[in-house]
Backbone as JSON Lines, residues from 0, in Angstrom:
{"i":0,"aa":"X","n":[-103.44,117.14,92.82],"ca":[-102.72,116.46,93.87],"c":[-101.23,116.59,93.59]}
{"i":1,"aa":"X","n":[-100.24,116.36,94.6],"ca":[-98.89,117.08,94.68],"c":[-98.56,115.88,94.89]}
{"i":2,"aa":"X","n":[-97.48,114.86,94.47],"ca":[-96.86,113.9,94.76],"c":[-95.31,113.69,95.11]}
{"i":3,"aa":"X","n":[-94.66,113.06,95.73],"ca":[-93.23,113.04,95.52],"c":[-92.92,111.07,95.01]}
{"i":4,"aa":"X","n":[-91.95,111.51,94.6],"ca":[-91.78,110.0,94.34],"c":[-90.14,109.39,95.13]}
{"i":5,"aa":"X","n":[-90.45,108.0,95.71],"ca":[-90.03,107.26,96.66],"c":[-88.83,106.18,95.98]}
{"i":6,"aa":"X","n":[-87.75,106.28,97.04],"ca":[-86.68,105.38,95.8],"c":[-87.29,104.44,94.72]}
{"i":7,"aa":"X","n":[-88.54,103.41,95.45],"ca":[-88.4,102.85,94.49],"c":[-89.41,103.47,93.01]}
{"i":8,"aa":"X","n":[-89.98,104.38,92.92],"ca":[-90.11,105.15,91.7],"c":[-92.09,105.36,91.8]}
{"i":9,"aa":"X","n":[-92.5,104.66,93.27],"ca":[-93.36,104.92,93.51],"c":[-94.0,106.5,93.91]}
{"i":10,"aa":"X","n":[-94.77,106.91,93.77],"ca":[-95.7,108.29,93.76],"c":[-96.45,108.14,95.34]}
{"i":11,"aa":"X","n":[-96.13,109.5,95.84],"ca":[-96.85,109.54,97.05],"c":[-97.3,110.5,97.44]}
{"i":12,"aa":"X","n":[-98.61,110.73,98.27],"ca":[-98.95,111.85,98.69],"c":[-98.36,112.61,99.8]}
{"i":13,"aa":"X","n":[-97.86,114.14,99.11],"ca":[-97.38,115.07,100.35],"c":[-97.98,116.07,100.83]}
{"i":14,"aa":"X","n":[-97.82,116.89,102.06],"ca":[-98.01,117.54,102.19],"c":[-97.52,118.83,101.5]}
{"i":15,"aa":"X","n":[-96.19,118.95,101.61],"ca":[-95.36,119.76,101.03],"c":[-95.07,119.01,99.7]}
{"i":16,"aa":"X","n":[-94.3,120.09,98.44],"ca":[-93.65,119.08,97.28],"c":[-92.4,118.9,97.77]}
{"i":17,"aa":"X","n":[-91.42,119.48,98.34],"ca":[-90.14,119.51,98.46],"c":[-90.25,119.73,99.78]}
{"i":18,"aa":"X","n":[-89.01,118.83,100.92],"ca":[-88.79,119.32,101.9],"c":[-87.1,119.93,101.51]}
{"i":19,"aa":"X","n":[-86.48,120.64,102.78],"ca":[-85.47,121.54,102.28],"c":[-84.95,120.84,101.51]}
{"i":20,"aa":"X","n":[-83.82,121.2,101.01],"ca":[-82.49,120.76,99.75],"c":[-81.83,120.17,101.17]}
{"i":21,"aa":"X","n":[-81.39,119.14,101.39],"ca":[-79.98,118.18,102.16],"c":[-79.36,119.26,102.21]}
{"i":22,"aa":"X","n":[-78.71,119.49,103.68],"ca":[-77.25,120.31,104.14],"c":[-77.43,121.48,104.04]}
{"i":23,"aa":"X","n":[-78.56,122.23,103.4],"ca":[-78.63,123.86,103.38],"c":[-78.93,124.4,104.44]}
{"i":24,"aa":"X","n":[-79.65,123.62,105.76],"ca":[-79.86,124.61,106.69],"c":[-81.22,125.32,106.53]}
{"i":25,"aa":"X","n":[-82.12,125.35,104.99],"ca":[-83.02,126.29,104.64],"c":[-83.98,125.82,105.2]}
{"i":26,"aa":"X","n":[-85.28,126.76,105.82],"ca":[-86.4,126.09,105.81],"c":[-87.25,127.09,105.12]}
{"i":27,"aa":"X","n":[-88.18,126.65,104.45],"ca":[-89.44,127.39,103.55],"c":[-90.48,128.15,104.73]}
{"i":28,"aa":"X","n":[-90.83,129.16,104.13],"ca":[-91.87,129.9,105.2],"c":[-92.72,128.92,105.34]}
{"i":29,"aa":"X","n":[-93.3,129.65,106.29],"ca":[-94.79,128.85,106.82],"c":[-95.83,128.46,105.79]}
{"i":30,"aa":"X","n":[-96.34,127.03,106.22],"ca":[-97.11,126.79,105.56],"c":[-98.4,127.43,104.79]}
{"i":31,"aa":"X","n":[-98.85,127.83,103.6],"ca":[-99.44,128.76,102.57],"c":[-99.37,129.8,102.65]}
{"i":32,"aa":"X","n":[-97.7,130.23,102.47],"ca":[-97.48,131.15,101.87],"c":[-97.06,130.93,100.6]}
{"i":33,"aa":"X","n":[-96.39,130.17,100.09],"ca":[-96.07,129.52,98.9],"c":[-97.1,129.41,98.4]}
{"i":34,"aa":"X","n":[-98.16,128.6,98.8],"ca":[-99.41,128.24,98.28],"c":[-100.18,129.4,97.86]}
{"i":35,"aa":"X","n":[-100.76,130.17,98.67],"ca":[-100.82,131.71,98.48],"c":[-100.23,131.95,97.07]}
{"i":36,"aa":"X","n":[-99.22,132.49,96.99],"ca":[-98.56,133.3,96.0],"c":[-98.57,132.16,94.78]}
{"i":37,"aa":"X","n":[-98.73,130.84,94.84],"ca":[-99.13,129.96,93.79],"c":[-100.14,130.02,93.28]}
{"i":38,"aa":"X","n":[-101.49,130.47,94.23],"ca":[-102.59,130.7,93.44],"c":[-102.69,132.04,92.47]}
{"i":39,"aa":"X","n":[-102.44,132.84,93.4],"ca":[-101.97,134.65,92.41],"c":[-101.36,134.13,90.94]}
{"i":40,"aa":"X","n":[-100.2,133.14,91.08],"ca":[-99.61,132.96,89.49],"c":[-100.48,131.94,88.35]}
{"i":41,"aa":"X","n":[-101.06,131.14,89.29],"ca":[-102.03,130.19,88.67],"c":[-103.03,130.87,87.58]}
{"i":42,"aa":"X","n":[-103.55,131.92,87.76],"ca":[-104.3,133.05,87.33],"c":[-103.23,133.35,85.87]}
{"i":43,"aa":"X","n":[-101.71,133.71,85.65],"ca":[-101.56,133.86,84.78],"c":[-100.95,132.75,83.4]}
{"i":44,"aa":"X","n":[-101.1,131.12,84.3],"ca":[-100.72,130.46,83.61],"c":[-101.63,129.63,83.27]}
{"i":45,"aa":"X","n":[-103.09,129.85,83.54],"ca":[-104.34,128.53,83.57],"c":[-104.12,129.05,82.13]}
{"i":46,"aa":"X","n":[-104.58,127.54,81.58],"ca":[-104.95,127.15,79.73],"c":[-104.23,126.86,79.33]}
{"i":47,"aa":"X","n":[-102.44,127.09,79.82],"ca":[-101.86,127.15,78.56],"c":[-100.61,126.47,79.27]}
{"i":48,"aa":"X","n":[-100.11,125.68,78.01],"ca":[-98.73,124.5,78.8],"c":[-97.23,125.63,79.18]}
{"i":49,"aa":"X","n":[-96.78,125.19,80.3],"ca":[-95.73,125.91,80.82],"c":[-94.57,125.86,79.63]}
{"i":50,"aa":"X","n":[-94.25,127.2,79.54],"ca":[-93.22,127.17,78.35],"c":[-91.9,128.13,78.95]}
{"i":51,"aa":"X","n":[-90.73,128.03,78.58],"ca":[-89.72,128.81,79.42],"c":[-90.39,130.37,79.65]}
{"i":52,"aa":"X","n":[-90.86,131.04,78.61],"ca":[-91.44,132.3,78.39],"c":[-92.18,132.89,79.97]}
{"i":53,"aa":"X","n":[-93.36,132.08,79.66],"ca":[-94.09,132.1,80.46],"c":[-93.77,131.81,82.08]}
{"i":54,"aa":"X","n":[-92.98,130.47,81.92],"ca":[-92.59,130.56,83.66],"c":[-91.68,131.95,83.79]}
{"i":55,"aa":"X","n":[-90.64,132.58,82.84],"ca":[-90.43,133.61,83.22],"c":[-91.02,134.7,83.48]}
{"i":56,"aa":"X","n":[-91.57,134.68,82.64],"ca":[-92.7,136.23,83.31],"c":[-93.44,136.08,84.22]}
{"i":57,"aa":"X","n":[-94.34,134.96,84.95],"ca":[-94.74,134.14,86.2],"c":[-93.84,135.33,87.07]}
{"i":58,"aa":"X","n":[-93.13,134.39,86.89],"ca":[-92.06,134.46,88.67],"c":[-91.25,135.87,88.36]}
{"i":59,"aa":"X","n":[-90.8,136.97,87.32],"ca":[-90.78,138.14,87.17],"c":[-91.12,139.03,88.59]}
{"i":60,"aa":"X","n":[-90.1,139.5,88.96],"ca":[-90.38,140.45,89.92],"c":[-91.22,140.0,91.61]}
{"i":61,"aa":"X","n":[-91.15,138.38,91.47],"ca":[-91.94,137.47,92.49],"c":[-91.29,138.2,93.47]}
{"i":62,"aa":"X","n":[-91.46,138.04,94.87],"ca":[-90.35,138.23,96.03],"c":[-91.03,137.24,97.48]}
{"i":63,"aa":"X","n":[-90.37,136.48,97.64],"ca":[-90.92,135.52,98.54],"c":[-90.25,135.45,99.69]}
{"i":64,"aa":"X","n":[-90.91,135.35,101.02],"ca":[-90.49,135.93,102.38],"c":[-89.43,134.75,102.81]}
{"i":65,"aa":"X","n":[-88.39,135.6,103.05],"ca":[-87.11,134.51,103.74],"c":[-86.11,134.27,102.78]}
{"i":66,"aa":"X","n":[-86.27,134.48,101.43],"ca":[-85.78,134.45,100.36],"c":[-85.4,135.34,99.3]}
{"i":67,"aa":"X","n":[-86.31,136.72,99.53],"ca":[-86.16,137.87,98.74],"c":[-87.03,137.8,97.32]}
{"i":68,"aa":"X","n":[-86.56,138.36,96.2],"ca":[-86.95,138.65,95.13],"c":[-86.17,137.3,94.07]}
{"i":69,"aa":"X","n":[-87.06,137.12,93.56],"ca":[-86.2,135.66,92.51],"c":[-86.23,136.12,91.08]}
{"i":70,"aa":"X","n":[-84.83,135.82,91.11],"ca":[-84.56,136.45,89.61],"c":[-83.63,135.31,89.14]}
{"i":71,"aa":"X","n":[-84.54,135.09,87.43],"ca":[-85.22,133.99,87.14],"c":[-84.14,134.06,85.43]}
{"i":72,"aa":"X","n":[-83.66,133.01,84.85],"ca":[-83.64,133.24,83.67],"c":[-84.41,131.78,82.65]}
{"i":73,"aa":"X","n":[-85.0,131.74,82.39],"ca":[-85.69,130.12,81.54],"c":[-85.35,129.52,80.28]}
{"i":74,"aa":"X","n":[-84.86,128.88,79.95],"ca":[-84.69,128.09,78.26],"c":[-85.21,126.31,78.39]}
{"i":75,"aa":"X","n":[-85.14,126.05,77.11],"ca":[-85.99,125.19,76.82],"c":[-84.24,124.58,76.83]}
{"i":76,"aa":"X","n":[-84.55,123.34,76.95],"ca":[-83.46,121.97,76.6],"c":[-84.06,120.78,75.66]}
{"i":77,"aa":"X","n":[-83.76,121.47,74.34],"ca":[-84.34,120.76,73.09],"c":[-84.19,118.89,73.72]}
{"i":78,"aa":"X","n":[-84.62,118.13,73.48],"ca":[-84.57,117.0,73.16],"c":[-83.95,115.94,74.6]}
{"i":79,"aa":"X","n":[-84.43,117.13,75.68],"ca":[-83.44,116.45,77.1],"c":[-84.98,115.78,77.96]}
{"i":80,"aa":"X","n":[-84.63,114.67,78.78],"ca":[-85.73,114.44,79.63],"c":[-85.27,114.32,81.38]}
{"i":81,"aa":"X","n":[-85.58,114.05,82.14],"ca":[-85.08,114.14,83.22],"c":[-85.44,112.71,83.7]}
{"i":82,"aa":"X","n":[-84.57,112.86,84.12],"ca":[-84.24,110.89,84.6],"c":[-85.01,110.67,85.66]}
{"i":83,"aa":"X","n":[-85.08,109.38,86.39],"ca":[-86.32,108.87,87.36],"c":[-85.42,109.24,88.45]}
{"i":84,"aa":"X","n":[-84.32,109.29,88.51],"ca":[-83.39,109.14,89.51],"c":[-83.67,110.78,90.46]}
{"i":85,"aa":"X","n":[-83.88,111.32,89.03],"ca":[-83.28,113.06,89.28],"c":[-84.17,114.12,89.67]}
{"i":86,"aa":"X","n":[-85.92,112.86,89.58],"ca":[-86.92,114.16,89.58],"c":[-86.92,113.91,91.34]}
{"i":87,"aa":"X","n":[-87.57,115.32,91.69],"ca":[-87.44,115.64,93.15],"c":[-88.83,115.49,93.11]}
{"i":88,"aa":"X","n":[-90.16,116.15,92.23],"ca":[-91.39,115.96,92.47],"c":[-92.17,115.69,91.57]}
{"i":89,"aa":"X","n":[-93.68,115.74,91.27],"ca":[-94.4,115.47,90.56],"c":[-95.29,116.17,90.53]}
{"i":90,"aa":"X","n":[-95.96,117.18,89.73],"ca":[-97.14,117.75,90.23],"c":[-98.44,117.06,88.99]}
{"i":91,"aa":"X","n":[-99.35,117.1,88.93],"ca":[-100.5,116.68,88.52],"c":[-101.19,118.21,87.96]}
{"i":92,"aa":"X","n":[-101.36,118.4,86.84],"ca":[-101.61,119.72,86.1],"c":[-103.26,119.33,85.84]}
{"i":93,"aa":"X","n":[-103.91,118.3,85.64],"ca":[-104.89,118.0,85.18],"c":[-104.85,116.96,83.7]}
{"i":94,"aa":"X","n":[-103.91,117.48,82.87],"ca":[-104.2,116.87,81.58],"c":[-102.51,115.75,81.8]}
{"i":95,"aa":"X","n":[-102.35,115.77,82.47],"ca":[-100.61,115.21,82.49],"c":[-99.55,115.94,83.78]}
{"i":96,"aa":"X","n":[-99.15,114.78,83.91],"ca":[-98.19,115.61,85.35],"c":[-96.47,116.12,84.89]}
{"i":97,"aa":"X","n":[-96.33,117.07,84.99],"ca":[-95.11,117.81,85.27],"c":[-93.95,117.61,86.19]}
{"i":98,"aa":"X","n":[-92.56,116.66,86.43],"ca":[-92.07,116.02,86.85],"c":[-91.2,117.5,87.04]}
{"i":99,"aa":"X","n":[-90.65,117.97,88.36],"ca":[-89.47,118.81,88.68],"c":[-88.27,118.39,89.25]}
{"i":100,"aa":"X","n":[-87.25,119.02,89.27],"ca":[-86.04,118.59,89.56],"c":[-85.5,119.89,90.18]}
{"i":101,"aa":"X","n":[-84.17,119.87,91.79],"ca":[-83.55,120.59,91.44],"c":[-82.15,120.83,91.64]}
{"i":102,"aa":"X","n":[-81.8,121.56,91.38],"ca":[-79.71,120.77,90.84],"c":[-79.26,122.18,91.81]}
{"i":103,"aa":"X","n":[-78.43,122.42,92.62],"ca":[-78.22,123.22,92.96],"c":[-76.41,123.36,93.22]}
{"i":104,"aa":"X","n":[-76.06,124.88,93.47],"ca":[-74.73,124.93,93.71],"c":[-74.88,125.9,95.13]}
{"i":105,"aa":"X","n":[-73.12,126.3,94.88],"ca":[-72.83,127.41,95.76],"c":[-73.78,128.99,95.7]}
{"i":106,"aa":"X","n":[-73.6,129.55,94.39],"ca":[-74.07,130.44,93.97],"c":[-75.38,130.34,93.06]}
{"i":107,"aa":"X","n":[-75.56,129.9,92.14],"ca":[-76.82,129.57,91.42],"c":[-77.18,128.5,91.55]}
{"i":108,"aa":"X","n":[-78.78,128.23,90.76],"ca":[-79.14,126.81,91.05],"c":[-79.98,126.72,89.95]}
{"i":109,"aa":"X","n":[-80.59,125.17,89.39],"ca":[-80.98,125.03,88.53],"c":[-81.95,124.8,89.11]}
{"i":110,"aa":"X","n":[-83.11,124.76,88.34],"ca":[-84.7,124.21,88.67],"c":[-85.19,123.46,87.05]}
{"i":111,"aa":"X","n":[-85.35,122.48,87.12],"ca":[-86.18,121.83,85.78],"c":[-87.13,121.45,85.6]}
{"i":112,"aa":"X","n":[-87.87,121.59,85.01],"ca":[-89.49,121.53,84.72],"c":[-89.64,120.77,83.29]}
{"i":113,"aa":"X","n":[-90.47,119.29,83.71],"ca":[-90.41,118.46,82.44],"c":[-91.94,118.68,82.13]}
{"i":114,"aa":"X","n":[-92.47,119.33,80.92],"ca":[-93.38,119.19,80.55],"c":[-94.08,118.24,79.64]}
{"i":115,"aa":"X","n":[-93.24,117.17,79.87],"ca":[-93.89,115.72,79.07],"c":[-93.53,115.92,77.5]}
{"i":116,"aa":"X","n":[-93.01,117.61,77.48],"ca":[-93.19,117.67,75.72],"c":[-91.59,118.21,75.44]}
{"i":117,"aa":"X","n":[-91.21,118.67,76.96],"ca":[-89.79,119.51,76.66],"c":[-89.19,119.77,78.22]}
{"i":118,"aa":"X","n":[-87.76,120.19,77.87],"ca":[-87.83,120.27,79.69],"c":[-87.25,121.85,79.47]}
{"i":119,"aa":"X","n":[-87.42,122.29,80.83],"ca":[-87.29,124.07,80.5],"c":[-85.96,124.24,82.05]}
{"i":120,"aa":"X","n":[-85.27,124.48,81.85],"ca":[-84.2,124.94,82.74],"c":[-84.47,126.54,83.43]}
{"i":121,"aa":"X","n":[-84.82,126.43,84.29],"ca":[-84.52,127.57,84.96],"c":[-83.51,127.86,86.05]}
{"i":122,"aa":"X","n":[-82.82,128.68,85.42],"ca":[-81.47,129.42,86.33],"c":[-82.01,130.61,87.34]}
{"i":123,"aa":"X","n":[-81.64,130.24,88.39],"ca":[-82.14,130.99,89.8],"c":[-80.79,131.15,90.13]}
{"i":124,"aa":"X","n":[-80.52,132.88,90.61],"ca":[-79.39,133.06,91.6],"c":[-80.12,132.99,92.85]}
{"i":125,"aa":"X","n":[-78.72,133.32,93.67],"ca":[-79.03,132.86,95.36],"c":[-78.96,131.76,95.26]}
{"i":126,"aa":"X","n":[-78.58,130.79,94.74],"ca":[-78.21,129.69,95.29],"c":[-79.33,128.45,95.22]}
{"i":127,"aa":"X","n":[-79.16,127.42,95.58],"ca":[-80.67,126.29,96.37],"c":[-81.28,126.84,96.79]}
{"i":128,"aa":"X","n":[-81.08,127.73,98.09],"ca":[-82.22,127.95,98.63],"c":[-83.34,128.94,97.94]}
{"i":129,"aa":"X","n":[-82.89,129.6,97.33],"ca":[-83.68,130.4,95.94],"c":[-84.24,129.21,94.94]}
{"i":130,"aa":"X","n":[-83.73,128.64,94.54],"ca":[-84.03,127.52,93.45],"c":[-85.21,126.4,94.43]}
{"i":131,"aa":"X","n":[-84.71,126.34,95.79],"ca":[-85.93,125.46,96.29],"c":[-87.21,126.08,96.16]}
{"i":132,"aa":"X","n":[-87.28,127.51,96.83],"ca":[-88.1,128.04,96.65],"c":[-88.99,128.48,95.7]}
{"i":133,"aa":"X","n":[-88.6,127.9,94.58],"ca":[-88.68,128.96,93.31],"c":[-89.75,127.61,92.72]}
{"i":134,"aa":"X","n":[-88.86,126.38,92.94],"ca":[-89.62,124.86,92.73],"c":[-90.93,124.59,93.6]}
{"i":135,"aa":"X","n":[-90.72,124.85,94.82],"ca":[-92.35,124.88,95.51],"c":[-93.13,125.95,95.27]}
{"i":136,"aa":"X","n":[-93.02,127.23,94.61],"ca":[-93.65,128.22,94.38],"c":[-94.54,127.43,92.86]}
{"i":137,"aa":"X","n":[-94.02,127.3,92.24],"ca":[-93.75,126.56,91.02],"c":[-94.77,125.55,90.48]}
{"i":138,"aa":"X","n":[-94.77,124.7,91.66],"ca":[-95.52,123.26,92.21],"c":[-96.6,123.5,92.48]}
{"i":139,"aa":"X","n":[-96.89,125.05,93.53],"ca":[-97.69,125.04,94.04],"c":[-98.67,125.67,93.14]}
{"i":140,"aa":"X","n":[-98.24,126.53,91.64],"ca":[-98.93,127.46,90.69],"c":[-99.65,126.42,89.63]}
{"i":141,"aa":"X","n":[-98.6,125.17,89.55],"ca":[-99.17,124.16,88.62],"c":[-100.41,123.11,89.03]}
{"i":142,"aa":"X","n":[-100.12,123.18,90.27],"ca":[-101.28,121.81,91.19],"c":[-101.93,121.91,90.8]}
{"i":143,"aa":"X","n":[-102.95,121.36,89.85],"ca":[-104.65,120.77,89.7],"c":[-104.73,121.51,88.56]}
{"i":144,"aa":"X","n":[-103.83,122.65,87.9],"ca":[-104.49,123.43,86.42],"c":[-105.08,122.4,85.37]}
């Protein structure tokens, strides 16, 4: 199950994990295509906890319609957690849920992925709307593993 969480820090069921980023103008393709291309990656990440490595090679050479090709760089952020304020979603992995975030600019954007054990920064060019995309692709690879 895919959740977002609500000012007051409550968990809710969505349809989508993310609607656009505020002020970008972006909208995400049609509904399961993301989903789609989440299951294809699901395949190379079932068993094993998301680690910067791995989400990089995941999304490696991805190319997602409306958005292009996402090119991805990942590191770990020793000893950082992501605040209640800051997470954008929640996904539910099976053994523990994975809290995302995403920080965006003009030109690049951040995407963060808290794995309860570490948080992993991923740097997306293109901007938010690459980094949104990159977070519901993301969401949609982790749901239910």
């Amino acid at each position: 199950m895919t959740t977002e969480r609500d000012d007051d820090g409550a968990d809710r069921d969505r349809t989508r994990w993310l609607d656009a980023i505020p002020g970008s103008g972006f909208e995400l393709p049609g509904t399961g295509v993301l989903e789609d291309l989440g299951a294809e990656l699901r395949r190379g990440i079932e068993g094993m906890t998301p680690s910067a490595d791995g989400i990089e090679a995941i999304l490696d050479g991805v190319s997602i319609p409306d958005v292009g090709d996402i090119d991805v760089d990942a590191v770990v952020r020793p000893g950082e957690t992501i605040d209640d304020e800051q997470v954008d979603g929640v996904v539910e992995t099976g053994e523990h849920a994975v809290e995302i975030a995403v920080e965006h600019g003009e030109d690049a954007a951040t995407v963060l992925v808290d794995t309860g054990g570490e948080v992993i920064e991923i740097g997306v060019e293109n901007g938010g709307e690459a980094a949104e995309a990159t977070a519901e692709l993301l969401a949609a690879a982790l749901d239910g593993l």
